[in-house]
C-alpha positions in Angstrom: -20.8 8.2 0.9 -21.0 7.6 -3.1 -20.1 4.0 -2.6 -22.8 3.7 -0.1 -25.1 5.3 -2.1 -24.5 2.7 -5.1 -24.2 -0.2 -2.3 -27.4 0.3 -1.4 -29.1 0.5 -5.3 -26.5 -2.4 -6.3 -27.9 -5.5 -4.5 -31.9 -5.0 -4.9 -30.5 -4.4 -8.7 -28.9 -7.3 -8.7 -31.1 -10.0 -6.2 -33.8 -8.5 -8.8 -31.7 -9.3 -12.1 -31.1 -12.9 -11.1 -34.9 -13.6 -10.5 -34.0 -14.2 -6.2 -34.9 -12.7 -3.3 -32.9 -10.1 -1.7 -32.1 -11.6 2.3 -30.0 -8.9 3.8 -29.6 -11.0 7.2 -28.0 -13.9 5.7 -25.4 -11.6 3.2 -24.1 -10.0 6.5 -23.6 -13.7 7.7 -22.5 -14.9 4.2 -19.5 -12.5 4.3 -16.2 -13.3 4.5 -13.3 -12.1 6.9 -12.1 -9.1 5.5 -8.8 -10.6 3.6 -6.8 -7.6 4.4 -6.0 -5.5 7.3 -5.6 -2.0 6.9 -3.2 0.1 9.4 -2.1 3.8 9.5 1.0 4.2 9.7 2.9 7.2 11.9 3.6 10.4 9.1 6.9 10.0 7.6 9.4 12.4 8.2 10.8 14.5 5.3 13.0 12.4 2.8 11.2 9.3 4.1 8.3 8.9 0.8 7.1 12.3 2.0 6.9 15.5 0.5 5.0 17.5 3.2 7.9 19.9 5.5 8.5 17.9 8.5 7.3 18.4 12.6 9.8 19.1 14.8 8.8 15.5 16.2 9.0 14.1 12.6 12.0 15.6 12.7 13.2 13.6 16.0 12.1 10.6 14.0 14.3 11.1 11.7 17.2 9.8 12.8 15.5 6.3 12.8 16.8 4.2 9.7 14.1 3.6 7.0 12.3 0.6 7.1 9.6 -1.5 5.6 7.1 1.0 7.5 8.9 4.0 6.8 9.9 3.6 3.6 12.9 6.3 1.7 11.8 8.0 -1.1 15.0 7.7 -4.0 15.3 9.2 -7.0 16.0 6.6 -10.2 19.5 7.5 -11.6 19.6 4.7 -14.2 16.6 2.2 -15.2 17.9 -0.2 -17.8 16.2 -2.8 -19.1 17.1 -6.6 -19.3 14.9 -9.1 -21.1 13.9 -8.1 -24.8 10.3 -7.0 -25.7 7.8 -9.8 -25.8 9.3 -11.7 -23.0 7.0 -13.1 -20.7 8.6 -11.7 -17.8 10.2 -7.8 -17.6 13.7 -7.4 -15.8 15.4 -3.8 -15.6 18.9 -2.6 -14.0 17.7 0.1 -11.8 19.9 2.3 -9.9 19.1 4.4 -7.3 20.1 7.5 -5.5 20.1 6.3 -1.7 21.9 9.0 -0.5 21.1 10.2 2.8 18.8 7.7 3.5 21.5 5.5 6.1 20.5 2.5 4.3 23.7 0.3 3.6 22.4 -1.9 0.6 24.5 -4.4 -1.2 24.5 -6.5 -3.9 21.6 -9.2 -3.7 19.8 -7.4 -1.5 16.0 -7.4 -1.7 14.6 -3.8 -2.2 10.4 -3.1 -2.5 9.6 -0.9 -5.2 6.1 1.2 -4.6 4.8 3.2 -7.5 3.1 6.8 -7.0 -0.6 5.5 -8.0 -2.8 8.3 -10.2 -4.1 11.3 -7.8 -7.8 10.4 -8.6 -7.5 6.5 -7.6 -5.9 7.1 -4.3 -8.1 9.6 -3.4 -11.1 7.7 -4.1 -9.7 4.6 -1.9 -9.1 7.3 0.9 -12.3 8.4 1.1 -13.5 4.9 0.7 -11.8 4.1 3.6 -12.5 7.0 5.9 -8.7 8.8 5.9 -8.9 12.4 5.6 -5.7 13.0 5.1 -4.1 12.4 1.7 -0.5 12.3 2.9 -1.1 9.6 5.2 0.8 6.4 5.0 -1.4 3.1 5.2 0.2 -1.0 5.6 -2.4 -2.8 4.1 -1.6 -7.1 5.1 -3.2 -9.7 4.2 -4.8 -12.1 6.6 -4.6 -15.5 5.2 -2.5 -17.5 7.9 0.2 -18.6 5.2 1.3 -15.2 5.2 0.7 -14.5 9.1 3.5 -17.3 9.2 5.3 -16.1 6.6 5.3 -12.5 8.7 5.9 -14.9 12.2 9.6 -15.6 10.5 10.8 -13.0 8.8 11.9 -9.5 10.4 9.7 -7.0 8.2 10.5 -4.0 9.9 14.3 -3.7 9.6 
């Protein structure tokens, strides 16, 4: 509602700033394709990057390994870093506590890390988007077709 509200002041501001006319017909035709797709995912059971108390049918969904779409929730036991300050690029050791998560991780093996994002931000982008609840879990994919190959050949979901 607030970023409608400044939507509709922003453009007349700006058409009006630049000297042009405002043509609303041809900005809805001048758009791009939305460059990202935005899903919800199913709630994630306890353990699995939730905090909320589990359903009993989250519950039944628990025995299902994490994945990239339900991702586990680990505590850091050891972040080390690498590189020395001022390096262009920041490496760290991290070790994490993975158990009871099933997941049977060895050396080399790719991991995703996902920071917790400030409250205010993420609640803002929720309501921006329309999701009422602030638990939820979204997968947000881009739709350039390099990537939509990219997802073609690689198992994402394991």
């Amino acid at each position: 509602e607030a970023y409608a509200h400044w939507e509709e002041r922003f453009w007349p501001a700006l058409a009006h700033q630049l000297g042009r006319e405002l043509q609303p017909a041809r900005l809805a035709t001048a758009c791009p394709a939305p460059r990202y797709t935005v899903a919800q995912l199913v709630s994630a059971p306890r353990g699995l990057a939730s905090e909320a108390e589990g359903t009993a049918a989250e519950g039944a969904a628990a025995a299902a390994p994490p994945s990239a779409r339900r991702p586990w929730s680990a505590a850091v036991l050891r972040n080390e870093r690498l590189t020395r300050d001022g390096q262009p690029r920041e490496v760290r050791h991290l070790e994490l506590d993975l158990c009871g998560s099933g997941i049977d991780y060895a050396p080399g093996d790719a991991i995703a890390v996902q920071p917790r994002n400030p409250p205010a931000a993420v609640d803002a982008l929720l309501y921006t988007l329309g999701v009422a609840d602030p638990h939820a879990r979204l997968c947000v994919t881009p739709n350039s077709p390099l990537w939509r190959a990219w997802l073609g050949a690689h198992d994402t979901t394991a």
